[in-house]
PDB file as gemmi writes it, atoms N, CA and C in Angstrom:
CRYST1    1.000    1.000    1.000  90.00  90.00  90.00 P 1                      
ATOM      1  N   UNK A   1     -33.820 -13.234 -21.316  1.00  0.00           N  
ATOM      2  CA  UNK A   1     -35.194 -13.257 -20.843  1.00  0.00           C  
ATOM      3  C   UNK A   1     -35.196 -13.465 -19.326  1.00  0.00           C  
ATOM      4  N   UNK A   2     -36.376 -12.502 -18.430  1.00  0.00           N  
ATOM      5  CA  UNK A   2     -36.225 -12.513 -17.241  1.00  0.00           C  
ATOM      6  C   UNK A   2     -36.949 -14.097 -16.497  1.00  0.00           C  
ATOM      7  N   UNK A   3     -36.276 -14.853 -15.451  1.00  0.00           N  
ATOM      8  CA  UNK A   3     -36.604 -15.986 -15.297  1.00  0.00           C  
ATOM      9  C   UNK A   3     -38.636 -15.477 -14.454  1.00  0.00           C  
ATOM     10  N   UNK A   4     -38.109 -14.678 -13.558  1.00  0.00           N  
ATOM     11  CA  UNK A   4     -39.251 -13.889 -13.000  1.00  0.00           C  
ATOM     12  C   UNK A   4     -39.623 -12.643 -13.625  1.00  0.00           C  
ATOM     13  N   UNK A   5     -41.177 -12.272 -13.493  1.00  0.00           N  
ATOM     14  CA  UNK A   5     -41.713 -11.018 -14.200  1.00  0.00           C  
ATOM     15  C   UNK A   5     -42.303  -9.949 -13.049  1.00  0.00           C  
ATOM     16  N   UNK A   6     -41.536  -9.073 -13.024  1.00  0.00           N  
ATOM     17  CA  UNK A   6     -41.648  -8.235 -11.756  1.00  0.00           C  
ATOM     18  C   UNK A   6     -43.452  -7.624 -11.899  1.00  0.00           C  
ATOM     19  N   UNK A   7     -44.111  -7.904 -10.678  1.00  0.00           N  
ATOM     20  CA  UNK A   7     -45.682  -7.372 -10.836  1.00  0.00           C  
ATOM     21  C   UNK A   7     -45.350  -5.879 -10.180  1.00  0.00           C  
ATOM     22  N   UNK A   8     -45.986  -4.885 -11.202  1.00  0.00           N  
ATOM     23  CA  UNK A   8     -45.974  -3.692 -11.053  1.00  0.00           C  
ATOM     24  C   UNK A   8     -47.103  -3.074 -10.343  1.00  0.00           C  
ATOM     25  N   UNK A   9     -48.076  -3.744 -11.255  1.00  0.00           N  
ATOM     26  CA  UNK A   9     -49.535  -3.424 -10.752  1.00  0.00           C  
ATOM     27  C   UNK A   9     -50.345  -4.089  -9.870  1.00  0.00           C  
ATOM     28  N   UNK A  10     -50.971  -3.772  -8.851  1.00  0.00           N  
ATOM     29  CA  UNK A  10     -51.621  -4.716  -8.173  1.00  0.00           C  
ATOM     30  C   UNK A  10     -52.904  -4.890  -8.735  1.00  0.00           C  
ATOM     31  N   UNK A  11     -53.818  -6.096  -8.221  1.00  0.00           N  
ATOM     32  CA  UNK A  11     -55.541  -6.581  -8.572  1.00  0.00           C  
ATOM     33  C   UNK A  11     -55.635  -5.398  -7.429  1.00  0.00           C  
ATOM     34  N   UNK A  12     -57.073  -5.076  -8.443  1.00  0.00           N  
ATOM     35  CA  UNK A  12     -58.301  -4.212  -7.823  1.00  0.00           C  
ATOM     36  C   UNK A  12     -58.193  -4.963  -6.071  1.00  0.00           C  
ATOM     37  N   UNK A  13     -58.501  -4.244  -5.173  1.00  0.00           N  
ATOM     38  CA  UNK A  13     -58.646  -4.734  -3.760  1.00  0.00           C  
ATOM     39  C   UNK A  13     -57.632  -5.226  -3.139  1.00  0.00           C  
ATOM     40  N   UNK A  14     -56.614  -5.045  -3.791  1.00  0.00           N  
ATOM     41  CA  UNK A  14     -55.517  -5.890  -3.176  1.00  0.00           C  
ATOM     42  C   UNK A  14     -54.866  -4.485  -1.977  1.00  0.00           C  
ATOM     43  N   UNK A  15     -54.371  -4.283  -0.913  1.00  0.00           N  
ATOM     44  CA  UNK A  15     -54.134  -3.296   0.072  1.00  0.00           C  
ATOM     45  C   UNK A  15     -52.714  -4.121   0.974  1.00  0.00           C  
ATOM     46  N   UNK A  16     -52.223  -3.070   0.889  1.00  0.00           N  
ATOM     47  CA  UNK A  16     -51.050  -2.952   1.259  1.00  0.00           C  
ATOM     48  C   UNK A  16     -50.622  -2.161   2.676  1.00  0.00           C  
ATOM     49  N   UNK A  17     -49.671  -2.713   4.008  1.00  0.00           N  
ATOM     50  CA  UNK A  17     -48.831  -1.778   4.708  1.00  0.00           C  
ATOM     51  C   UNK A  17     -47.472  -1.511   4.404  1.00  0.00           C  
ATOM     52  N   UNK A  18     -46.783  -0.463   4.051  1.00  0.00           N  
ATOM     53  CA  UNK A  18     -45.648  -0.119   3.683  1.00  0.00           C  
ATOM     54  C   UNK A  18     -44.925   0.314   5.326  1.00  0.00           C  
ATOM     55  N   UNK A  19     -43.985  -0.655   5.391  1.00  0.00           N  
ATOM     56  CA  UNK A  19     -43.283  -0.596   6.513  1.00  0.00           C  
ATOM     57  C   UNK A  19     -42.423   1.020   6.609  1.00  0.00           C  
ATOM     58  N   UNK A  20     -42.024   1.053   5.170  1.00  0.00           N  
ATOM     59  CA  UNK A  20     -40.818   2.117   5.037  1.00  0.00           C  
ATOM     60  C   UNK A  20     -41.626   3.717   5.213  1.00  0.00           C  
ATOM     61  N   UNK A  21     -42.911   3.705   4.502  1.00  0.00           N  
ATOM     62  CA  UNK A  21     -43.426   4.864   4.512  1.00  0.00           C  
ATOM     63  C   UNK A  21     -44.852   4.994   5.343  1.00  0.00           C  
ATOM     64  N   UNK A  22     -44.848   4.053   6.081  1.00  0.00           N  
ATOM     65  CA  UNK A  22     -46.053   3.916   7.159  1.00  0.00           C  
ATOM     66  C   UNK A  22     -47.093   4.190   6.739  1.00  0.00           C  
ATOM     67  N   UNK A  23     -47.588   4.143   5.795  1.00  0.00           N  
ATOM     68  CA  UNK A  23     -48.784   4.297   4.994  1.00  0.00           C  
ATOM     69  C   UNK A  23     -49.559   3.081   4.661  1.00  0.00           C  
ATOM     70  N   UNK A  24     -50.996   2.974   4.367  1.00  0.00           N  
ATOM     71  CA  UNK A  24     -51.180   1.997   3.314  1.00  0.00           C  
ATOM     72  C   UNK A  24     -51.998   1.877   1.722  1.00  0.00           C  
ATOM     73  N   UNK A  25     -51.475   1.153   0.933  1.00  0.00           N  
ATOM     74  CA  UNK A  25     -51.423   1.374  -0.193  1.00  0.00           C  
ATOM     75  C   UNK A  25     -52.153   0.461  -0.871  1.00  0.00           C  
ATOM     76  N   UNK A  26     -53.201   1.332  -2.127  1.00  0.00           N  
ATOM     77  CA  UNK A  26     -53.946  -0.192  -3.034  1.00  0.00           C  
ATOM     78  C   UNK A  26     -52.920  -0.520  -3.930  1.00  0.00           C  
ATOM     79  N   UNK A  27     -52.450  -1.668  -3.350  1.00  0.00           N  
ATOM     80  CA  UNK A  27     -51.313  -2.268  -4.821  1.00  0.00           C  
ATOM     81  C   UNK A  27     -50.206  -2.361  -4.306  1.00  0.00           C  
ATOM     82  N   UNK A  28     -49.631  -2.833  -5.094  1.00  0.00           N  
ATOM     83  CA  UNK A  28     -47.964  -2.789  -4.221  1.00  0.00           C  
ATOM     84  C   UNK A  28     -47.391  -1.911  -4.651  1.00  0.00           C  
ATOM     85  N   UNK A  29     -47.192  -0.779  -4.821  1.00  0.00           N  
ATOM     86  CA  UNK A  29     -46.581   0.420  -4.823  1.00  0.00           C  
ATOM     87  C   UNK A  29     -44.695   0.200  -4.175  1.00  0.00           C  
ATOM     88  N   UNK A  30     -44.448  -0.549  -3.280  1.00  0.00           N  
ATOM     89  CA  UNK A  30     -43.154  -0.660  -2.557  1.00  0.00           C  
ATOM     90  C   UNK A  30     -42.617  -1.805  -2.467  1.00  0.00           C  
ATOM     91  N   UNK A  31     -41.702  -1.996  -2.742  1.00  0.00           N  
ATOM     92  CA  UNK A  31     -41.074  -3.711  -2.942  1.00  0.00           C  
ATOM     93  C   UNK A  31     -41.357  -4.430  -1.774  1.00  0.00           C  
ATOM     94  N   UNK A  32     -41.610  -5.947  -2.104  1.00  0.00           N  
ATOM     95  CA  UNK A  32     -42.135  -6.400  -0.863  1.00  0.00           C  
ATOM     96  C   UNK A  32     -41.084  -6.788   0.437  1.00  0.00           C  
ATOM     97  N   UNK A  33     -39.962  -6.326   0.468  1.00  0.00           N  
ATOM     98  CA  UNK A  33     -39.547  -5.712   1.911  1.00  0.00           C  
ATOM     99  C   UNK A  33     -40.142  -5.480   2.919  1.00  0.00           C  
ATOM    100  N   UNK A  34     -41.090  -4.420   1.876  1.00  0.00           N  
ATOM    101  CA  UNK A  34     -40.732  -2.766   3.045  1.00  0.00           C  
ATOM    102  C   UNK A  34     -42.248  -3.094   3.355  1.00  0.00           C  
ATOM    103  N   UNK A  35     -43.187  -4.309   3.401  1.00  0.00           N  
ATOM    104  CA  UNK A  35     -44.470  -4.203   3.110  1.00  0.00           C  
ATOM    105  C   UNK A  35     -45.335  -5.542   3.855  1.00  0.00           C  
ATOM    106  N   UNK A  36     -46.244  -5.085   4.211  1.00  0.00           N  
ATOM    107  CA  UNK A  36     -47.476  -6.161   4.427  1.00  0.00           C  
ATOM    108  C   UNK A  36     -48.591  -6.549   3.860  1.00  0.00           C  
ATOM    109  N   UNK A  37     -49.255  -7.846   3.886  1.00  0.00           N  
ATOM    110  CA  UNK A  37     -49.988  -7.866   2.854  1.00  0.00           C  
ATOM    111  C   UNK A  37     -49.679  -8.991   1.665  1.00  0.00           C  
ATOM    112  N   UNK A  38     -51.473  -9.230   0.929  1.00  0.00           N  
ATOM    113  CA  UNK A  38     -52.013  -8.490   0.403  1.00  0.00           C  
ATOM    114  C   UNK A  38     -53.511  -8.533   1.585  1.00  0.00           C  
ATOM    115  N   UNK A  39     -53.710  -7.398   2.066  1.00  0.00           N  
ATOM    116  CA  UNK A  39     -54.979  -7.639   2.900  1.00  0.00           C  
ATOM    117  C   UNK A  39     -56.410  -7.246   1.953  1.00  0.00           C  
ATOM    118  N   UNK A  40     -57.532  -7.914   2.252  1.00  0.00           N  
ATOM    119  CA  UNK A  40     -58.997  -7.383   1.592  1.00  0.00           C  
ATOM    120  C   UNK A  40     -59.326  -6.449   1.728  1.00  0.00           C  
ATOM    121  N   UNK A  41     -59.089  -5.827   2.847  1.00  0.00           N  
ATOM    122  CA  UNK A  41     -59.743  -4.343   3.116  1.00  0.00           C  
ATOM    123  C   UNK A  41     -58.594  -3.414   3.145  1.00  0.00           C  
ATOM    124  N   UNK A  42     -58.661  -1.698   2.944  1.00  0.00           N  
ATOM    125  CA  UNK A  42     -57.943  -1.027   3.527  1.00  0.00           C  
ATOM    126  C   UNK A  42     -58.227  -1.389   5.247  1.00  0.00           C  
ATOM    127  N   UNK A  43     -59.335  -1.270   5.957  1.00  0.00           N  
ATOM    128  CA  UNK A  43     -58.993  -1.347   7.110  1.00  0.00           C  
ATOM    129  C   UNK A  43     -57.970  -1.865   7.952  1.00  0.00           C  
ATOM    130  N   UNK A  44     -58.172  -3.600   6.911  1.00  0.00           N  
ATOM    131  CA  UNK A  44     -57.350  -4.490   7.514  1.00  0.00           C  
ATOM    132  C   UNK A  44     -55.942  -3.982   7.378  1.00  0.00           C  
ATOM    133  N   UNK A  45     -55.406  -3.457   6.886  1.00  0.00           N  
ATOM    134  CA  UNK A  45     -54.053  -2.772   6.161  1.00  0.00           C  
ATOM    135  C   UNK A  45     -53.879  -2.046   7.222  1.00  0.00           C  
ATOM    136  N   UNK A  46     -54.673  -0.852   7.470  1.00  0.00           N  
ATOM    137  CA  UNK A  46     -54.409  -0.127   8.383  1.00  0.00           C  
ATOM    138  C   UNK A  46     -54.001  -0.744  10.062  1.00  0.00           C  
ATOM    139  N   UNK A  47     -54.890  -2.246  10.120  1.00  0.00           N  
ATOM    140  CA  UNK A  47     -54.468  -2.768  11.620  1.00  0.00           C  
ATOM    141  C   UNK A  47     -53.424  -3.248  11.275  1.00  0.00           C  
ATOM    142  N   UNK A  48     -52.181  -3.408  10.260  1.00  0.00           N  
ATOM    143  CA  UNK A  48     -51.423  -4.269  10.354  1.00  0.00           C  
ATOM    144  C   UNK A  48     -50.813  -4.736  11.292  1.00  0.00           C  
ATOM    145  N   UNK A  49     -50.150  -3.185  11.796  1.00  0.00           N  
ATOM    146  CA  UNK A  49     -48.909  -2.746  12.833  1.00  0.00           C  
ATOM    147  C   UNK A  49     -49.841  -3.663  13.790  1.00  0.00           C  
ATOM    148  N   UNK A  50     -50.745  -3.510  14.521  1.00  0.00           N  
ATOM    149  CA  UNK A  50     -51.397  -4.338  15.588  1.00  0.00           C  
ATOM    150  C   UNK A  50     -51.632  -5.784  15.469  1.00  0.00           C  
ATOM    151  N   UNK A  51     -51.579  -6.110  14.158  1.00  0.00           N  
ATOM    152  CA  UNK A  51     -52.121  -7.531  14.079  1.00  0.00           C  
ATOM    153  C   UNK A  51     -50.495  -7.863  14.037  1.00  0.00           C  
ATOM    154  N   UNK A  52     -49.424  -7.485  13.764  1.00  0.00           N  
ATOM    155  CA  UNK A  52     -47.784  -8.163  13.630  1.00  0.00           C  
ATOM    156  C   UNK A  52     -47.524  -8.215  15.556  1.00  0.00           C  
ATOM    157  N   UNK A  53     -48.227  -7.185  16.215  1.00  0.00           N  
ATOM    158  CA  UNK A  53     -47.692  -6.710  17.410  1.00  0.00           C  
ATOM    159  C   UNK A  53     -48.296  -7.905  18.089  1.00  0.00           C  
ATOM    160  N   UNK A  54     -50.358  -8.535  17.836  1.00  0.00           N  
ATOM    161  CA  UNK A  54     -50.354  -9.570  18.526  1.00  0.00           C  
ATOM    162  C   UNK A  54     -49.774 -10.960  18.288  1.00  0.00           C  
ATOM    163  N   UNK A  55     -49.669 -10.981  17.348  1.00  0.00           N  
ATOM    164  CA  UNK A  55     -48.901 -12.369  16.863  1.00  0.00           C  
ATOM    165  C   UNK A  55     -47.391 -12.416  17.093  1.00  0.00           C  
ATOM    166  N   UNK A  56     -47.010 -11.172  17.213  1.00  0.00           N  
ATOM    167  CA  UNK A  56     -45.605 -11.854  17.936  1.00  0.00           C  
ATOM    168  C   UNK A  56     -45.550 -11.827  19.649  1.00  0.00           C  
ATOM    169  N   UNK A  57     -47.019 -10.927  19.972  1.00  0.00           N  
ATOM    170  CA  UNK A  57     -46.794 -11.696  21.564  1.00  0.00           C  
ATOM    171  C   UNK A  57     -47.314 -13.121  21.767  1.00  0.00           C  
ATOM    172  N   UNK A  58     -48.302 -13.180  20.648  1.00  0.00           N  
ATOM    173  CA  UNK A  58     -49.090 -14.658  20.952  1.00  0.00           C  
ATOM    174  C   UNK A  58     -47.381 -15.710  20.851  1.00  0.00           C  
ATOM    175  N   UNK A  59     -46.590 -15.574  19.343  1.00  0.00           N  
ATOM    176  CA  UNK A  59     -45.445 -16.379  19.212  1.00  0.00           C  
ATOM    177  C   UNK A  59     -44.670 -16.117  20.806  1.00  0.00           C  
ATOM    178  N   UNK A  60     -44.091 -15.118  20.769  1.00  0.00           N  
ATOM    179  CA  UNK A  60     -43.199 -15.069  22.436  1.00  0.00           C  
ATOM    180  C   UNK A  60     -43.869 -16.004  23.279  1.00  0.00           C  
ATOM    181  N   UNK A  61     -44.822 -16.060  23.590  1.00  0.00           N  
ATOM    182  CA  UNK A  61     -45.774 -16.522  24.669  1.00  0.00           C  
ATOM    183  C   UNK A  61     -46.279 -18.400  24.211  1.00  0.00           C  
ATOM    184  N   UNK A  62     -46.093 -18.213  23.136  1.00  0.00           N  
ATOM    185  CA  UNK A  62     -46.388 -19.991  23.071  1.00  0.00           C  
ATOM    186  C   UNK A  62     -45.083 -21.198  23.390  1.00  0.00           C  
ATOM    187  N   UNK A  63     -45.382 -21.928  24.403  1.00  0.00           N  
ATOM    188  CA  UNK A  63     -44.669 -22.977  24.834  1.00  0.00           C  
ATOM    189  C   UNK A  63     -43.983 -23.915  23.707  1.00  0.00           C  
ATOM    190  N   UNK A  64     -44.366 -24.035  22.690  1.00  0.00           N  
ATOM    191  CA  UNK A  64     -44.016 -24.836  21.418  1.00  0.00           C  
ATOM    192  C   UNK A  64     -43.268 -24.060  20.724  1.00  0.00           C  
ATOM    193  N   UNK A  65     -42.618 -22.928  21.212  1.00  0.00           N  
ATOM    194  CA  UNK A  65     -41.254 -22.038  20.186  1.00  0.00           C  
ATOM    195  C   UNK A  65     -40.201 -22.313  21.304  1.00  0.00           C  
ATOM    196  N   UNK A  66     -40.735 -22.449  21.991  1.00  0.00           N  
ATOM    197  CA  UNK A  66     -39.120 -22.453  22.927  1.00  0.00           C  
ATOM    198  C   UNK A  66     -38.997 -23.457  23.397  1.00  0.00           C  
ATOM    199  N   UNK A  67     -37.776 -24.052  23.140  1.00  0.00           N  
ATOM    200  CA  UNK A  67     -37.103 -25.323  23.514  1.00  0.00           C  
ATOM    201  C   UNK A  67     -36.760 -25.626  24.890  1.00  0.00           C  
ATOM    202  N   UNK A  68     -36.453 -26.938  25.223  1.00  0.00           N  
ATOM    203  CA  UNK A  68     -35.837 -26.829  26.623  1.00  0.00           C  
ATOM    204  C   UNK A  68     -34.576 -26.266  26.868  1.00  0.00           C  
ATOM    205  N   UNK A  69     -33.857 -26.344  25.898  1.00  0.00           N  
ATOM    206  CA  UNK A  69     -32.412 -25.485  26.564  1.00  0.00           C  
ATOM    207  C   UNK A  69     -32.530 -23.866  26.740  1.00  0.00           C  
ATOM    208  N   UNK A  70     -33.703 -23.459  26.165  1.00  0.00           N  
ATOM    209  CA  UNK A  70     -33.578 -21.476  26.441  1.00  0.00           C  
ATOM    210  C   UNK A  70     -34.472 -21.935  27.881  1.00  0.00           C  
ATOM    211  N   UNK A  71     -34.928 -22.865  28.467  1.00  0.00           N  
ATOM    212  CA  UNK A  71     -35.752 -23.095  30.118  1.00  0.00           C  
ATOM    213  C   UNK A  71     -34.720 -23.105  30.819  1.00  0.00           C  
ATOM    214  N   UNK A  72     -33.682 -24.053  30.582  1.00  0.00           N  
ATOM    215  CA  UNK A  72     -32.620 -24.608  31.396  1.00  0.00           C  
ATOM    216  C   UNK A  72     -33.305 -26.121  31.585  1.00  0.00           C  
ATOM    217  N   UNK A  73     -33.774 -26.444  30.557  1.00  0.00           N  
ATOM    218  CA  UNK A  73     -34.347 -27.932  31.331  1.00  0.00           C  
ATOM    219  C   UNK A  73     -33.567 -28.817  30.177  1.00  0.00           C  
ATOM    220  N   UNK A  74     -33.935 -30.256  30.344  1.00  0.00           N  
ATOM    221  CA  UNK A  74     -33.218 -31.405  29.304  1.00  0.00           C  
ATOM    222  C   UNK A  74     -33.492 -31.182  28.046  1.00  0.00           C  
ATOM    223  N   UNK A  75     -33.297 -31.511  27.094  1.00  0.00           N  
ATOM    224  CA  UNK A  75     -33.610 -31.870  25.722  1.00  0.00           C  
ATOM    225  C   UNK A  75     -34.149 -33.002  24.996  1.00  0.00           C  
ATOM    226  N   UNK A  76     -35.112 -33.799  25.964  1.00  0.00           N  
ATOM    227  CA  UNK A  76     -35.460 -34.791  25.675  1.00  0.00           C  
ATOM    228  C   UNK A  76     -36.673 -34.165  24.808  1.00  0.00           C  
TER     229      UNK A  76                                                      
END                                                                             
């Protein structure tokens, strides 16, 4: 007996970005790898690529990910 039960089907509204096939999808159609999500809207699905692009400049850019040794400063 499987310890986990693989979900095939997604809930109604559930929307998907598929990294692998650049598309987006109602349901999970693509293992969650290759994928973003679960977003409410297709729209939102469709901004994924933009919403991963600001949040990793917002992360690059926040003072609280980077330590003092990638500054060159102490480690206190």
């Amino acid at each position: 007996m499987a310890l986990f039960k693989k979900r095939t089907v997604g809930k109604p509204g559930e929307w998907y970005y598929c990294l692998e096939h650049k598309k987006v999808e109602e349901g999970p159609d693509c293992p969650a790898k290759d994928r973003f999500g679960p977003y409410a809207s297709r729209a939102e699905a469709e901004n994924a690529m933009e919403l991963a692009r600001e949040r990793n400049l917002e992360w690059e850019n926040d003072p609280r990910w980077h330590d003092a040794r990638a500054r060159g400063g102490d480690e206190d």
